[in-house]
MISELUM-732347 format. One line per field, with one value per residue: y, x negated, z negated of N, C-alpha, C in turn. Coordinates in steps of 0.1 Angstrom, whole numbers, plus 5000, padded with zeros to 4 digits. Atoms other than C-alpha are relative to their C-alpha. Layout:
<pts>
nyy <- [Y_...]
nxx <- [X_...]
nzz <- [Z_...]
cayy <- [Y_...]
caxx <- [X_...]
cazz <- [Z_...]
cyy <- [Y_...]
cxx <- [X_...]
czz <- [Z_...]
</pts>
This chain:
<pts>
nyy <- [5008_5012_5003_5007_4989_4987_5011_5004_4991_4996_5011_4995_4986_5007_5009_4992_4995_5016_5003_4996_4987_4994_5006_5011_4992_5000_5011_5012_5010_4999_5003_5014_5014_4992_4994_4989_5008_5010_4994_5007_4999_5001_5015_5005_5009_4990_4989_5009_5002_4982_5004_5006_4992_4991_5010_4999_4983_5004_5011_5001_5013_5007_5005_5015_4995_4998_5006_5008_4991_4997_5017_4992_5008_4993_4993_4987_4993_4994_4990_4990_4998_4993_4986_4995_4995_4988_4988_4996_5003_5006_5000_5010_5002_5006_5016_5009_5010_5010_5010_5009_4992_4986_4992_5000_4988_4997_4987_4996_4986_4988_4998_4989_4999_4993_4994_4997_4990_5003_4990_5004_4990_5002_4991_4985_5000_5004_5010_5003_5008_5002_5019_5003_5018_5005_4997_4995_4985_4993_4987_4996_4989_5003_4985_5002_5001_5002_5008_4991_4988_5002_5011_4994_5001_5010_5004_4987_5004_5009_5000_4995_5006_5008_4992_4989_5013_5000_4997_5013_5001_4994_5007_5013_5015_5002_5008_4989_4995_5003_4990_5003_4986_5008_5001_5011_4996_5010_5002_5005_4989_4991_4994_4999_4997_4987_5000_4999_4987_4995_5004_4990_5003_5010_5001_4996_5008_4999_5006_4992_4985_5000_5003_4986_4984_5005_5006_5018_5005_4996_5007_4992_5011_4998_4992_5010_5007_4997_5005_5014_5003_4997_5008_5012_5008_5005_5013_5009_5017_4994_5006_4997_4995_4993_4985_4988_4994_4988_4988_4988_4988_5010_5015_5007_5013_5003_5014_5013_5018_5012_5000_4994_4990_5010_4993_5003_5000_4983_4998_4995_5000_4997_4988_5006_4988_4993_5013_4992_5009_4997_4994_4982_4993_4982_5000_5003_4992_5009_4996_5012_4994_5010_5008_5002_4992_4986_5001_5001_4988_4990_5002_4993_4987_4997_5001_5012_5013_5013_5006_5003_5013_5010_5005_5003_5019_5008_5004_5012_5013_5001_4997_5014_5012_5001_5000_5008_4995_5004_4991_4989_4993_4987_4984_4989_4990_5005_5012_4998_4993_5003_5014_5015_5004_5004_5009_5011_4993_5009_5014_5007_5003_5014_5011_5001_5010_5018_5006_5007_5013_5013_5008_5011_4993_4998_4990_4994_4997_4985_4983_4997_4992_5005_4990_4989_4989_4987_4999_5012_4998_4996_5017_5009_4997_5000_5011_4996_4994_5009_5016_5010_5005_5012_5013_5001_5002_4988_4990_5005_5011_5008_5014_5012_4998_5013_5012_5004_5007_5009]
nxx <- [5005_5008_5007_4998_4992_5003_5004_4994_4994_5010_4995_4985_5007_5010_4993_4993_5006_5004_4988_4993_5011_4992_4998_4992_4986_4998_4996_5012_4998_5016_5011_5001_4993_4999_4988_5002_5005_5018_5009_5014_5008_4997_5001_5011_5007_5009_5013_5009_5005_5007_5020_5011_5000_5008_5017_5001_5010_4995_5000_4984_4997_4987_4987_5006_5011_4987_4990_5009_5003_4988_4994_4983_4998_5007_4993_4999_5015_4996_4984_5006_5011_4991_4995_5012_5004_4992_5004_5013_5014_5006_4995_5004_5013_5004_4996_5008_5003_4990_5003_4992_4984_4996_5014_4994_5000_5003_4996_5006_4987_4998_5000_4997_4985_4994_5011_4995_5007_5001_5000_5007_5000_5007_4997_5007_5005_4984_5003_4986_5005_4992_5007_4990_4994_5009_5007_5010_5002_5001_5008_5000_5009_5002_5000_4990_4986_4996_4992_4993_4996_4986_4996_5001_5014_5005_4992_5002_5014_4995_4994_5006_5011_4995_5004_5015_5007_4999_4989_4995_4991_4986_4987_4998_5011_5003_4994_4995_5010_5006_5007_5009_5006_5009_4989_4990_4990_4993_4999_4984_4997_5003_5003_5013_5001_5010_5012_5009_5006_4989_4987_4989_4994_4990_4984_5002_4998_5010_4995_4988_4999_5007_4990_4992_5009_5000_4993_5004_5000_5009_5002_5006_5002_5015_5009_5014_4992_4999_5016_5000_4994_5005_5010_4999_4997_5009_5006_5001_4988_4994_4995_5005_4990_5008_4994_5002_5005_5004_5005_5001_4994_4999_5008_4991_5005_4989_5005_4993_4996_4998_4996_4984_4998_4992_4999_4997_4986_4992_5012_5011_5015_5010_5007_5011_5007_5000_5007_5011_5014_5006_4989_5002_5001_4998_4989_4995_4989_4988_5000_5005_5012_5010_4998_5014_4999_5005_5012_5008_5002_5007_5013_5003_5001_5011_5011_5003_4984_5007_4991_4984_4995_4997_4986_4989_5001_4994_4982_5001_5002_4986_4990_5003_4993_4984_4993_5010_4999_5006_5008_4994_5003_5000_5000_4995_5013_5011_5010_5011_5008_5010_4990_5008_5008_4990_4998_5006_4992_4989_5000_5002_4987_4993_5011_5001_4990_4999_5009_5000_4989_5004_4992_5007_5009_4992_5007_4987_4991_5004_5000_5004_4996_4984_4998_4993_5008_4988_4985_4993_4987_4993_4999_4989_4991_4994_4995_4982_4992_4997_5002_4987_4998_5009_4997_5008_4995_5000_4997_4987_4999_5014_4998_4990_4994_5007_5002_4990_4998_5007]
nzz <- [4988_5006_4994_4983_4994_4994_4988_4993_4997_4995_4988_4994_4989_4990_4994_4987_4985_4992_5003_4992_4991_4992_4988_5004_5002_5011_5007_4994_4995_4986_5005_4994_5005_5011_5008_5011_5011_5002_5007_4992_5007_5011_4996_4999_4992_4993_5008_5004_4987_4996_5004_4989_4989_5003_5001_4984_4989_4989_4993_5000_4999_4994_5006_5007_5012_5007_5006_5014_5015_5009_5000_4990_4980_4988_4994_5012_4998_4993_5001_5013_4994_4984_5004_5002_4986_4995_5009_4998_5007_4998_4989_4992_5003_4987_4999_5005_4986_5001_5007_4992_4999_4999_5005_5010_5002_5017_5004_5010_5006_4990_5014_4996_5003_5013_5009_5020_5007_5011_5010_5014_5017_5010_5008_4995_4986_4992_4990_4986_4990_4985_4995_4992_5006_5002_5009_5003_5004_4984_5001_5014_5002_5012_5003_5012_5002_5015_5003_5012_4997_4996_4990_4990_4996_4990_4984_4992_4988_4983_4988_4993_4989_4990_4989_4990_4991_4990_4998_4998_5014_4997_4992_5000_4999_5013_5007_5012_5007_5011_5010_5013_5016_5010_5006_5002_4993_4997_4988_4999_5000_4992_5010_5010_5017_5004_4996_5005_5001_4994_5006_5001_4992_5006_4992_4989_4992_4995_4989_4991_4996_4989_4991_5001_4993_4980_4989_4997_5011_5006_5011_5010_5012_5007_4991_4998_4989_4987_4992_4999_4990_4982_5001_5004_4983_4998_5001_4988_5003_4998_5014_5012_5015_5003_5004_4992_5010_4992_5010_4996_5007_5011_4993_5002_4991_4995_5002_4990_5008_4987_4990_5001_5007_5011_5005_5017_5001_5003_4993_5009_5000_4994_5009_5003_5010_5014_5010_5007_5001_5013_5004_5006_4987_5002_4996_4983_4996_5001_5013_5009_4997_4995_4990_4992_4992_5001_4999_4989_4996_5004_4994_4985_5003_5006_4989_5006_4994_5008_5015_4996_4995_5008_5008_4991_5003_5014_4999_4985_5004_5007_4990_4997_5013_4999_4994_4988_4986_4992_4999_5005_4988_5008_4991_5002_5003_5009_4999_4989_5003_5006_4997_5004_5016_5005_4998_5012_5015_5001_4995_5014_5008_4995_5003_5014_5003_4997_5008_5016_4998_4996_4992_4990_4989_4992_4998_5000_4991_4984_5000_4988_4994_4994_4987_4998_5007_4999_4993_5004_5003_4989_4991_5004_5005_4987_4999_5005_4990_4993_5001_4998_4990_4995_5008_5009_5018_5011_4997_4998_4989_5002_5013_4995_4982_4992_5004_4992_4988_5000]
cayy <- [8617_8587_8581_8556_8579_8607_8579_8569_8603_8609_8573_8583_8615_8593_8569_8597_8609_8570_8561_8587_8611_8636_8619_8592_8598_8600_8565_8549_8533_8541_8523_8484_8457_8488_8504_8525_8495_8488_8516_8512_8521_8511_8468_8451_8433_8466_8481_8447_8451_8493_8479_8456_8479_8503_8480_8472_8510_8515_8485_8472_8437_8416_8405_8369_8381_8400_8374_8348_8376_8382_8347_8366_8345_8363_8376_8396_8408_8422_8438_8456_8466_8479_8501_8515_8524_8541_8563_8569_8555_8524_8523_8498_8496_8473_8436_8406_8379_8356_8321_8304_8323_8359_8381_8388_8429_8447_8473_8500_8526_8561_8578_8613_8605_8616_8635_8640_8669_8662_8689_8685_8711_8716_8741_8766_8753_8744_8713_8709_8684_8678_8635_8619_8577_8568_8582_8606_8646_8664_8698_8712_8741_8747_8783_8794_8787_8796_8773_8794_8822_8805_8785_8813_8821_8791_8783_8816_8801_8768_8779_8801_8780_8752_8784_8789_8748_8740_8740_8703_8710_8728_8702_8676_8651_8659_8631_8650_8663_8646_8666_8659_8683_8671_8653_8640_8642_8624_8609_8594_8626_8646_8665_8678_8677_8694_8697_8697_8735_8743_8738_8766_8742_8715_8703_8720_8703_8707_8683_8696_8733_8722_8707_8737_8763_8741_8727_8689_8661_8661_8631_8644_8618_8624_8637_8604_8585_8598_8592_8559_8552_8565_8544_8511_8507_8502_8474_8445_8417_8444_8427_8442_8457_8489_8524_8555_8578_8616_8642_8678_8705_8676_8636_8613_8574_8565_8523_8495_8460_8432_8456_8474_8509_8506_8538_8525_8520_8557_8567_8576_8556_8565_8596_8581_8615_8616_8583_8596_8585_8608_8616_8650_8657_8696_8703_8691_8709_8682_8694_8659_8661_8642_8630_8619_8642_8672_8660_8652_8685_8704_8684_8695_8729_8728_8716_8682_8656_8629_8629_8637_8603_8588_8595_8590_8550_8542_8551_8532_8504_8505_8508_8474_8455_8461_8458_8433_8455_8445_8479_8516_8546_8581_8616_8648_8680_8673_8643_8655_8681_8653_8622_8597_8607_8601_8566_8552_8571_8546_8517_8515_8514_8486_8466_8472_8459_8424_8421_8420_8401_8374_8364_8338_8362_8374_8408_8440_8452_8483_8517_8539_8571_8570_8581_8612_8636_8669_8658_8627_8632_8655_8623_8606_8626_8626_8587_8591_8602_8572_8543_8531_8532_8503_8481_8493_8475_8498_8514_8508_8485_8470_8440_8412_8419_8392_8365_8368_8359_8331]
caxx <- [5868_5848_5811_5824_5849_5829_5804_5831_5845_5810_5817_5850_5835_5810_5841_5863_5835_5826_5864_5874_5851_5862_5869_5893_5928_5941_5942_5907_5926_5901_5876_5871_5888_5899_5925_5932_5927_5890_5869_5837_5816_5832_5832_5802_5794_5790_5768_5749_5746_5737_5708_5690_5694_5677_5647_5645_5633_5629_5620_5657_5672_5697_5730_5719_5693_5720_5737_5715_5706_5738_5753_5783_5796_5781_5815_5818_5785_5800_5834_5809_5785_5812_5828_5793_5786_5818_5803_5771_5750_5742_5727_5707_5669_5663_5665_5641_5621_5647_5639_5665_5699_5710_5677_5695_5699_5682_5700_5689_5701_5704_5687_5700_5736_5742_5724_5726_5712_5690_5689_5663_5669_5645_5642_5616_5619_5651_5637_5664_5656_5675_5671_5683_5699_5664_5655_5631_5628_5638_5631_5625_5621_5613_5620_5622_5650_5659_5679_5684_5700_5732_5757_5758_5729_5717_5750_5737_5700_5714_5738_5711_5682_5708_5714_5678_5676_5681_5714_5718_5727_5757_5772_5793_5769_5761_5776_5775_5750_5728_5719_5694_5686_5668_5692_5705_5738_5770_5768_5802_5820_5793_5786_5757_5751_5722_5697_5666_5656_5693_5718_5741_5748_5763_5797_5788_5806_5776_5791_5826_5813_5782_5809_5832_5809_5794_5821_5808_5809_5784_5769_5752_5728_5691_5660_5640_5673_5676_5634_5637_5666_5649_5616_5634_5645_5612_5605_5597_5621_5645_5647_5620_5620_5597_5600_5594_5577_5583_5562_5567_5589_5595_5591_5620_5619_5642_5644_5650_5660_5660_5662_5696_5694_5699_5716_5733_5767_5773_5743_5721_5693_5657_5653_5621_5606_5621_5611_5591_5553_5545_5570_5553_5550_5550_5588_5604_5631_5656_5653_5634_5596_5568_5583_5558_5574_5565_5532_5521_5531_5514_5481_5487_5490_5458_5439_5438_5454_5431_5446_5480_5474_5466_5498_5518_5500_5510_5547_5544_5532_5558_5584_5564_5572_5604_5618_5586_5590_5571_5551_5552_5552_5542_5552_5562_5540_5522_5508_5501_5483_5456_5470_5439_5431_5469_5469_5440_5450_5482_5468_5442_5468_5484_5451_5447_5481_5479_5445_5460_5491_5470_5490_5467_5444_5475_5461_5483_5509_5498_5501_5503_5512_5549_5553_5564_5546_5569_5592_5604_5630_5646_5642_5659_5686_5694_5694_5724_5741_5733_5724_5759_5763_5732_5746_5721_5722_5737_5760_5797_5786_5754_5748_5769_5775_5751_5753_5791_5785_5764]
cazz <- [8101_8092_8108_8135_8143_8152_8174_8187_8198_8214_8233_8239_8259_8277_8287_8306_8325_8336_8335_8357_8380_8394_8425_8408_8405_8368_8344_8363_8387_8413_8394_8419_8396_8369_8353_8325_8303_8312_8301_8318_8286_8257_8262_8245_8274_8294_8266_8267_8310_8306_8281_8306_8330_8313_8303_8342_8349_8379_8393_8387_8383_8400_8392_8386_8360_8344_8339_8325_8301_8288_8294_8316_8347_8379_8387_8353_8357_8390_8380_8351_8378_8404_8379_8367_8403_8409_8380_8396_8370_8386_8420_8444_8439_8472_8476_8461_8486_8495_8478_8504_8515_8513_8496_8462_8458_8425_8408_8387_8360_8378_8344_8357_8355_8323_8296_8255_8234_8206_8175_8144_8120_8098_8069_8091_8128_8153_8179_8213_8235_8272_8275_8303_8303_8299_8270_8284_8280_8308_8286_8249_8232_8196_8177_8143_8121_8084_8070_8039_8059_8063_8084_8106_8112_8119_8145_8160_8170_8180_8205_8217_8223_8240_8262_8274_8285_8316_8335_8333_8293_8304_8329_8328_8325_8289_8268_8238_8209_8181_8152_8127_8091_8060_8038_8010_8036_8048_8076_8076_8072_8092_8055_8041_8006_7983_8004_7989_7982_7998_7974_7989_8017_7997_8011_8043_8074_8094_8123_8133_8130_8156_8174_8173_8185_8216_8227_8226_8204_8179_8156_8125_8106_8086_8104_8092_8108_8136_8144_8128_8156_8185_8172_8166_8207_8212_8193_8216_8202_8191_8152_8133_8099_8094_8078_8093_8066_8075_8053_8064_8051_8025_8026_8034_8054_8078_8074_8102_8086_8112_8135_8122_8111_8072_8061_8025_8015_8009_8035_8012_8015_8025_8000_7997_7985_7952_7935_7906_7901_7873_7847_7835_7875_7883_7892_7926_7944_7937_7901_7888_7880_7894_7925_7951_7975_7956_7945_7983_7993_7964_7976_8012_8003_7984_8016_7998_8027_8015_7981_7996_8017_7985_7969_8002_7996_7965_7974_8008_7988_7963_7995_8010_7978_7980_8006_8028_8057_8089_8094_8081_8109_8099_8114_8105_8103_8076_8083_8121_8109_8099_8112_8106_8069_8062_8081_8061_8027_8034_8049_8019_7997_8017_8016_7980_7972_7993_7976_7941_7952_7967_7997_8010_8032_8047_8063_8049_8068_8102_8096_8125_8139_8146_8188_8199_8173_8169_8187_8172_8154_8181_8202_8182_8176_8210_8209_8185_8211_8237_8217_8213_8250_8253_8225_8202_8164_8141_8163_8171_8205_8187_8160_8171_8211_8220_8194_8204_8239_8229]
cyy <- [4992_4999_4994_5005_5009_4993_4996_5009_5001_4989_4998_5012_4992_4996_5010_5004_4988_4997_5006_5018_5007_4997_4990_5007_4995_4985_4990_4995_5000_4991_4986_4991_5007_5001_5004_4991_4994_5011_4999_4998_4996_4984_4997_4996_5015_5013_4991_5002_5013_4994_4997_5006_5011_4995_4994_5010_4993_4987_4988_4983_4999_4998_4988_4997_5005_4994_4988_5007_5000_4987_5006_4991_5017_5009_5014_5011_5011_5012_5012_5011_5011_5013_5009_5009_5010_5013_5006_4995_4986_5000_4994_5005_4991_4986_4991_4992_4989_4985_4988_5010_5015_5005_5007_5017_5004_5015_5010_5011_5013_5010_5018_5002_5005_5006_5001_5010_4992_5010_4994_5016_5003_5009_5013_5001_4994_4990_4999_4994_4997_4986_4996_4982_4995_5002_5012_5015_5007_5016_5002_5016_4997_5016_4996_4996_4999_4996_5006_5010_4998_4992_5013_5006_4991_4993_5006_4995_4986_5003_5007_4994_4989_5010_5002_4983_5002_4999_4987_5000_5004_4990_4991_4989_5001_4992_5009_5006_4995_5008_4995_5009_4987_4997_5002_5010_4988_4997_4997_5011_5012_5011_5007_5002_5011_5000_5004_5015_5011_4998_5005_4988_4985_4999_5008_4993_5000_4994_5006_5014_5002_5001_5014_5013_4993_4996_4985_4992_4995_4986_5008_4984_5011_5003_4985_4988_5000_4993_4987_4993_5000_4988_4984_4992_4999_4989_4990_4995_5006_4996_5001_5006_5014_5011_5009_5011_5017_5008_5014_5010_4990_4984_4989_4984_4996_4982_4992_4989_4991_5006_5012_5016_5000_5015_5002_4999_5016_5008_5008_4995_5007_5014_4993_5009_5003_4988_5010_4989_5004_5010_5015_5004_5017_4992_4998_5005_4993_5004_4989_5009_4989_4994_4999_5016_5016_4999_4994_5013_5012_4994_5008_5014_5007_5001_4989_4987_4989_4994_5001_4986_4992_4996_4993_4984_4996_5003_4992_4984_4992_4997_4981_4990_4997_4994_4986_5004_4991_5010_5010_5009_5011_5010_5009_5013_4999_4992_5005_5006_4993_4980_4987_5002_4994_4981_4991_5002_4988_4988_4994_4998_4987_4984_5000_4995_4986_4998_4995_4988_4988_4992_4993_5003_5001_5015_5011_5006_5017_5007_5005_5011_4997_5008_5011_5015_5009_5000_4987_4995_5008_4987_4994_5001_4998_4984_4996_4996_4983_4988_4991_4998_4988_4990_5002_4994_5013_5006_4993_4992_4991_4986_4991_4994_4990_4990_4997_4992_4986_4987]
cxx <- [4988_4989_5002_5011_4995_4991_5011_5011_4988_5003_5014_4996_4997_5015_5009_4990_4996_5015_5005_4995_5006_5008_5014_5010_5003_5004_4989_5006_4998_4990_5005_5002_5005_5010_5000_4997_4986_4993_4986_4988_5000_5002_4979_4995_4993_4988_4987_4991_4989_4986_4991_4999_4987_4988_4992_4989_5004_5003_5011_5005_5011_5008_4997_4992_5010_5009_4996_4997_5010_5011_5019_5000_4993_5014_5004_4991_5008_5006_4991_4994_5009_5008_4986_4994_5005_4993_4987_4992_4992_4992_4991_4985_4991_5000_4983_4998_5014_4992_5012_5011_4994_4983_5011_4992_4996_5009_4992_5008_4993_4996_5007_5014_5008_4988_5005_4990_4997_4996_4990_4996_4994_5003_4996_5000_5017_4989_5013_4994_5013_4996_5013_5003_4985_4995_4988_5004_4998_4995_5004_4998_5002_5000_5001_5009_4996_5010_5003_5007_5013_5007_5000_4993_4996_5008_4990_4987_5004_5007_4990_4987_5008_5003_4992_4997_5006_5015_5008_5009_5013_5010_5005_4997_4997_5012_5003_4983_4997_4992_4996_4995_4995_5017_4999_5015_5010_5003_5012_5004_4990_4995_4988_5001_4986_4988_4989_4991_5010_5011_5009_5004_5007_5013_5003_5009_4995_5006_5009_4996_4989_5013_5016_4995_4991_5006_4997_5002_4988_4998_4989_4994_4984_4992_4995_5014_5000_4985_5001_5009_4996_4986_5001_5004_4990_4991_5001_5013_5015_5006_4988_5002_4986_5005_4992_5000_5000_4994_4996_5003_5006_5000_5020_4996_5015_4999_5011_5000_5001_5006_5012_4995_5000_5004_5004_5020_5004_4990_4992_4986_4985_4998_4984_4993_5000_5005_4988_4986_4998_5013_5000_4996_5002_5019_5004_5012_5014_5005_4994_4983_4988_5006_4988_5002_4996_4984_4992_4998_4990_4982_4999_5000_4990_4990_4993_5002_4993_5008_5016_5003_5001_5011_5009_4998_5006_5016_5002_4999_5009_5016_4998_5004_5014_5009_4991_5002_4985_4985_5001_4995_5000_5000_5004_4988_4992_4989_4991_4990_4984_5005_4987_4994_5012_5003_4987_5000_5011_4995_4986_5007_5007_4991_4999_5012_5000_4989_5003_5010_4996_5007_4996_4994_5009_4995_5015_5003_4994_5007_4997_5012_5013_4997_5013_4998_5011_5012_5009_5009_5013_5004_5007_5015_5007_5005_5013_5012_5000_4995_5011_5002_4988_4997_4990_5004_5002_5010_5014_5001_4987_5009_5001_5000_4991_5004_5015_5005_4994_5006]
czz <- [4995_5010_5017_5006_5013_5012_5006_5013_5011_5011_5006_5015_5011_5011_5012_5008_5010_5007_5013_5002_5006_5010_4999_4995_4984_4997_5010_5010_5013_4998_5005_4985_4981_4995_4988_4987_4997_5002_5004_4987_4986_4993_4987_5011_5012_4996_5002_5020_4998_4993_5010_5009_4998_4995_5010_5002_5012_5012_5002_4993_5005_4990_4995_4988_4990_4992_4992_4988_4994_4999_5004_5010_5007_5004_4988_4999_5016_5000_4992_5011_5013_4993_4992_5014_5006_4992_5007_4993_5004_5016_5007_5003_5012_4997_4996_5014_4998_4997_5009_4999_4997_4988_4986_4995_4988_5001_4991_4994_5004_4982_5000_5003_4992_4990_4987_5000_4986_4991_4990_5001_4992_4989_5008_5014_5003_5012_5010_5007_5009_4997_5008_4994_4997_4990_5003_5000_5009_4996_4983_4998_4983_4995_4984_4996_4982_4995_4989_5000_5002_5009_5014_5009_5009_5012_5011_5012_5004_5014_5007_5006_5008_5013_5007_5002_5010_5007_5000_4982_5003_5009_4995_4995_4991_4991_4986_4992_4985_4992_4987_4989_4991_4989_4982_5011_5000_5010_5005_4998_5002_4990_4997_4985_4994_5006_4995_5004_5009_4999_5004_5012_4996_5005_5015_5014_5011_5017_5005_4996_5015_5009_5009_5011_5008_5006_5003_4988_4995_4989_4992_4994_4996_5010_4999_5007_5012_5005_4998_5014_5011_4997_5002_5016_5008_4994_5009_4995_4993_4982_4990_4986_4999_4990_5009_4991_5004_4988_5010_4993_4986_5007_4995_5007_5008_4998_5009_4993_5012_5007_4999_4992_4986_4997_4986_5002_5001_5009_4995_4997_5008_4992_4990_4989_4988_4990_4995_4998_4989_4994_4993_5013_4998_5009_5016_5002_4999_4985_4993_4998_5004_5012_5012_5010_4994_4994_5012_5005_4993_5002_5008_5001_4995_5007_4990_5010_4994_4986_5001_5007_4989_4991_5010_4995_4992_4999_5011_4994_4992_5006_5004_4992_4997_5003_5013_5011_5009_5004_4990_5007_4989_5006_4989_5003_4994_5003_5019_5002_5001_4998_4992_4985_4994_5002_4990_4988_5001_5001_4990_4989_5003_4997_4987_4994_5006_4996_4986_5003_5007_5013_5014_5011_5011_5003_4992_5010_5007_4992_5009_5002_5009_5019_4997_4991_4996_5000_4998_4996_5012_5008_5000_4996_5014_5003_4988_5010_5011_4994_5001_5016_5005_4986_4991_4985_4995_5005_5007_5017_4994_4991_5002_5014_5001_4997_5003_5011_5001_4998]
</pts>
């Protein structure tokens, strides 16, 4: 089962609970201008409406706004809007001043309609997050977890802390579950490979055994993916290019490109950690030597972060050259531990490279504390789960869906 498969299994879920609510007699065809052929959630154009809806908040928008946004006639915008409603997730926010004629009704998205689980895995901690259509965090917990102890094991404490959330994880209403571990992994076949200081779980099928033993459908990607993903639907203009730098239980980057997710042909990029700096490095869990990622860690362990930011820079900078990203965000433990020696540890490093490169007192590129601290990745694992349904790039309703309609 291929990546957009298993996303599309998860948007498949969504679509029967939209498609056909309890209430609606079998094949949609309850659903105002519907039928078993129109899908309420699975359309670009209705991933492109649920977005603006959800950028609304509460305060809502009309149908007419809708539709200039998305360059839909007014009656399409409708048909989208009437079968969204039957689902619950759309529902009437109160009416605008009238400007001449009828007072033109706002809608808004009902963020309590539906819910995702987000999972981040680590090697020593388990993160679970409840989020509703909004994106926000209706409840967490965080417990141990030894990742060295086995697949069983570790099933054992997921299913048990999604037991002790709230009762909203158990209904209905949960679309499915985003699960995030440290990689190298396969996202497209849901895989893990050698995880760095966890070789036994090599060829692992991490995704369909989640899936298995909760009972939902489950996307599996990277820890610095998943955060990068939840971080990047907050860029304003929705086409930036950053990385998202995590140093914790080790150091990986998740990376936005104009905006798009980048995972690699084989999803393997963003093993940022184990680019080597020094070729007589002490040994890294990958088996190389000198990789930054094991000489930041054996700083931070020293009660060095200073000199740990100074290596994090000089691979940040190396990353900037590369690739001309727009920013570079930074979480994980590590770094929160000691957030402001790690951002200017990086962000001298950045200054000190556009000084040598001369690029016409162009300032270098922000540095900054990625949002959401701890819980970031979780976060974003959960946006897994509903980006495709709000047309996000990267994701089997994103990319395209606009310049389409255009």
């Amino acid at each position: 089962m291929t990546s957009h498969d298993s996303e599309e299994r998860v948007a498949a879920h969504a679509t029967e609970r939209v498609a056909a609510p309890a209430s609606a007699p079998p094949g949609g065809a309850g659903a105002p201008g519907g039928g078993a052929g129109l899908p309420a959630l699975r359309g670009h154009n209705t991933a492109l409406v649920l977005g603006l809806l959800r950028a609304a908040g509460p305060a809502g928008v009309s149908r007419l706004e809708l539709a200039a946004h998305t360059g839909l006639t007014p009656q399409a915008v409708s048909k989208i809007l009437a079968r969204l409603r039957v689902a619950s997730l759309v529902a009437e926010a109160g009416r605008r001043a009238s400007t001449g004629g009828k007072p033109p009704t706002v809608l808004r998205l009902v963020p309590e309609a539906r819910y995702a689980i987000g999972l981040h895995l680590d090697r020593d901690e388990l993160t679970a997050v409840l989020t509703d259509l909004a994106g926000r965090t209706v409840a967490a917990r965080t417990a141990p977890l030894d990742l060295g102890a086995g697949a069983p094991a570790v099933l054992d404490t997921v299913a048990g802390q999604l037991a002790a959330l709230p009762d909203e994880a158990r209904s209905p209403r949960v679309l499915g579950i985003g699960a995030a571990s440290p990689g190298p992994l396969d996202h497209t076949d849901g895989v893990l490979r050698r995880v760095t200081g966890f070789p036994d779980w090599d060829g692992f099928p991490l995704r369909d055994a989640l899936a298995e033993r909760l009972g939902l459908p489950v996307v599996l990607d990277k820890d610095t993916n998943a955060a990068a993903l939840g971080l990047a639907r907050r860029e304003p203009d929705g086409r930036g290019s950053f990385a998202y730098l995590h140093l914790g239980t080790g150091l990986g980057a998740g990376l936005v490109l104009g905006g798009v997710l980048y995972r690699g042909a084989r999803t393997g990029a963003g093993e940022f950690g184990h680019q080597v700096l020094q070729l007589d490095g002490p040994r890294c869990g990958c088996g190389k030597r000198g990789c930054v990622e094991a000489l930041c860690l054996d700083r931070a362990a020293r009660g060095e972060p200073a000199e740990a930011a100074r290596i994090l820079g000089v691979a940040a900078a190396n990353l900037v050259e590369l690739l001309d990203i727009d920013r570079v965000l930074l979480g994980g433990r590590t770094v929160l531990a000691s957030p402001d020696t790690y951002v200017r540890g990086v962000a001298e490093a950045l200054t000190e490279q556009a000084r040598i490169r001369g690029d016409g007192g162009t300032p270098a590129i922000p540095v900054a504390v990625a949002e959401g601290g701890t819980q970031a990745v979780a976060d974003g694992a959960a946006h897994l789960v509903l980006a495709p349904l709000f047309g996000a790039p990267g994701t089997p309703f994103g990319g395209g869906a606009a310049a389409e309609l255009r």
